[in-house]
Backbone as a ProteinNet text record, in pm:
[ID]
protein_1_A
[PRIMARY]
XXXXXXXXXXXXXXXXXXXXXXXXXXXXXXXXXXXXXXXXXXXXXXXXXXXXXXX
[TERTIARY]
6013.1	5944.6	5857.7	5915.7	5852.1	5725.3	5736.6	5591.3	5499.8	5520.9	5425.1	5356.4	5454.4	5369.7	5288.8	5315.4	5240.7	5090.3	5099.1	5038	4903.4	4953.4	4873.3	4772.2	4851.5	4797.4	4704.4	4764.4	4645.6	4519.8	4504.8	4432.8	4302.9	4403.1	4341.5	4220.9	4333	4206.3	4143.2	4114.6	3986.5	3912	3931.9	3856	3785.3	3845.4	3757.8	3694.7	3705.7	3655.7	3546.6	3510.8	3378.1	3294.7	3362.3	3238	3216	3282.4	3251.1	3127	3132.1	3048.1	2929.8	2952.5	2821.9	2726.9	2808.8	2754.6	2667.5	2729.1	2653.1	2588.8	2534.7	2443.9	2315.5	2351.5	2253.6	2206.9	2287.1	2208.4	2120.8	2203.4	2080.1	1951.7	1947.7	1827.8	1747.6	1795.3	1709.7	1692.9	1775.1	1687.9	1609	1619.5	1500.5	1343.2	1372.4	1248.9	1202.4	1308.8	1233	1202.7	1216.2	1170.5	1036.6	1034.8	875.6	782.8	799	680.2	701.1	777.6	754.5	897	891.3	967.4	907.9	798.5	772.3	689.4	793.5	728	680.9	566.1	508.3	489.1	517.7	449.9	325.3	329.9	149	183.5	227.1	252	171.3	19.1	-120	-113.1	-2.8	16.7	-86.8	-132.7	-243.9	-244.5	-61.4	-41.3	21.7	24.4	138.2	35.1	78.7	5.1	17.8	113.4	105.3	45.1	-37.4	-111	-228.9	-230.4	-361.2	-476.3	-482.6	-559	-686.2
1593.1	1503.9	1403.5	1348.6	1245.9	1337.3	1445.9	1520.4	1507.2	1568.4	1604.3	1504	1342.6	1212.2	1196.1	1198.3	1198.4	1257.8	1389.8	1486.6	1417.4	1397.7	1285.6	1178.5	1128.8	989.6	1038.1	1124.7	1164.4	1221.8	1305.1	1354.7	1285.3	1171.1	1074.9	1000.2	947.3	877.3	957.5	1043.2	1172.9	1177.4	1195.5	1169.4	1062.6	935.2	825.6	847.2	833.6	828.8	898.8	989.9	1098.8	1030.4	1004.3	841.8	745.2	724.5	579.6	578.7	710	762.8	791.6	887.2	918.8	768.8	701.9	579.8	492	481.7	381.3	457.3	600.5	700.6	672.3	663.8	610.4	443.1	351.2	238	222.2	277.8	305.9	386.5	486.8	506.8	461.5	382.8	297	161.2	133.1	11.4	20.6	177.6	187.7	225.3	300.2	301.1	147	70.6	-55.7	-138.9	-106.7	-193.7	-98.5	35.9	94.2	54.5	21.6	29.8	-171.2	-221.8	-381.7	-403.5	-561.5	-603.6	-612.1	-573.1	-571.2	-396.5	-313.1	-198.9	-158.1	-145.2	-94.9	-241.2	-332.6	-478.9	-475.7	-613.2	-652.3	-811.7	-863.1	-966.5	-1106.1	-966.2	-1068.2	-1139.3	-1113.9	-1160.7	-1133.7	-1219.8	-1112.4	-1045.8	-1088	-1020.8	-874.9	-872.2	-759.5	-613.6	-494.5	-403.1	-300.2	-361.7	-300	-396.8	-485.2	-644.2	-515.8	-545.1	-508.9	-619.1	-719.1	-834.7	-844.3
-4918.4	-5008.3	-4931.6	-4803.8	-4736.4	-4687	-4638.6	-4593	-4681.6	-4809.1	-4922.6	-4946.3	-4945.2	-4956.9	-4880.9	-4710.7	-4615	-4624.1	-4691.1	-4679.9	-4798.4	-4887.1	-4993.1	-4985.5	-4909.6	-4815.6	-4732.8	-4645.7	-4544.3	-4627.3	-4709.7	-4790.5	-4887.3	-4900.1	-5002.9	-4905.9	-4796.8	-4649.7	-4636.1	-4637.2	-4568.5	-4653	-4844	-4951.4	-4934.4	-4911.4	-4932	-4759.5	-4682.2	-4551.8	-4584.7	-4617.8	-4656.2	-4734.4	-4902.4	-4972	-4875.7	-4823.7	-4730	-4705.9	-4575.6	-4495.1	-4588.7	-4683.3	-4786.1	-4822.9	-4894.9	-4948.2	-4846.5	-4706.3	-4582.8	-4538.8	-4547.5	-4522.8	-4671.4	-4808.6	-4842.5	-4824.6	-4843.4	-4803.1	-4648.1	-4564.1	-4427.4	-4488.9	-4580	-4582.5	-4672.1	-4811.1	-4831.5	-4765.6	-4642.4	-4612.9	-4523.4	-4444.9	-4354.4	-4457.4	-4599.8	-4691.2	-4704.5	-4717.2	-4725.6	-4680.4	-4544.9	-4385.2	-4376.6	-4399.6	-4397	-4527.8	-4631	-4731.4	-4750.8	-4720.1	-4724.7	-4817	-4839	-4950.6	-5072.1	-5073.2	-5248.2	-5276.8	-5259.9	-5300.4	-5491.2	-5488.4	-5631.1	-5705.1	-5673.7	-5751.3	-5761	-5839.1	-5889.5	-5902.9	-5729.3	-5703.2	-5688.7	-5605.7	-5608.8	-5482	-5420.5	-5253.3	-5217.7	-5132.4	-5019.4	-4894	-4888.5	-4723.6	-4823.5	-4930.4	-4954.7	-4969.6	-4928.8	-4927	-5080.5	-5154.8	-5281.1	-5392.3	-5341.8	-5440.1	-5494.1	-5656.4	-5703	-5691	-5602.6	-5656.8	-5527.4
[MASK]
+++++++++++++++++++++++++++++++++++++++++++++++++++++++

């Protein structure tokens, strides 16, 4: 019985260890999308340093 629990546990850590990993695999790549296109991607801010300003 004590194995099978073991066996659970270990199982369960490896489940989440994999989302972990998945999830901080997408925020790295949207924050490298948003270190490349600026902090105001697709606005109509009117900045004039911003490269998505319609103005």
């Amino acid at each position: 019985m004590v194995l099978a629990a073991a066996g659970s546990i270990f199982s369960t850590a490896v489940v989440g260890g994999v989302l972990l990993a998945v999830v901080l695999l997408i925020i790295r790549s949207m924050w490298k999308k948003k270190k490349r296109t600026g902090s105001c991607a697709g606005c109509s801010c009117g900045c004039g340093d911003c490269p998505h300003s319609r103005g």
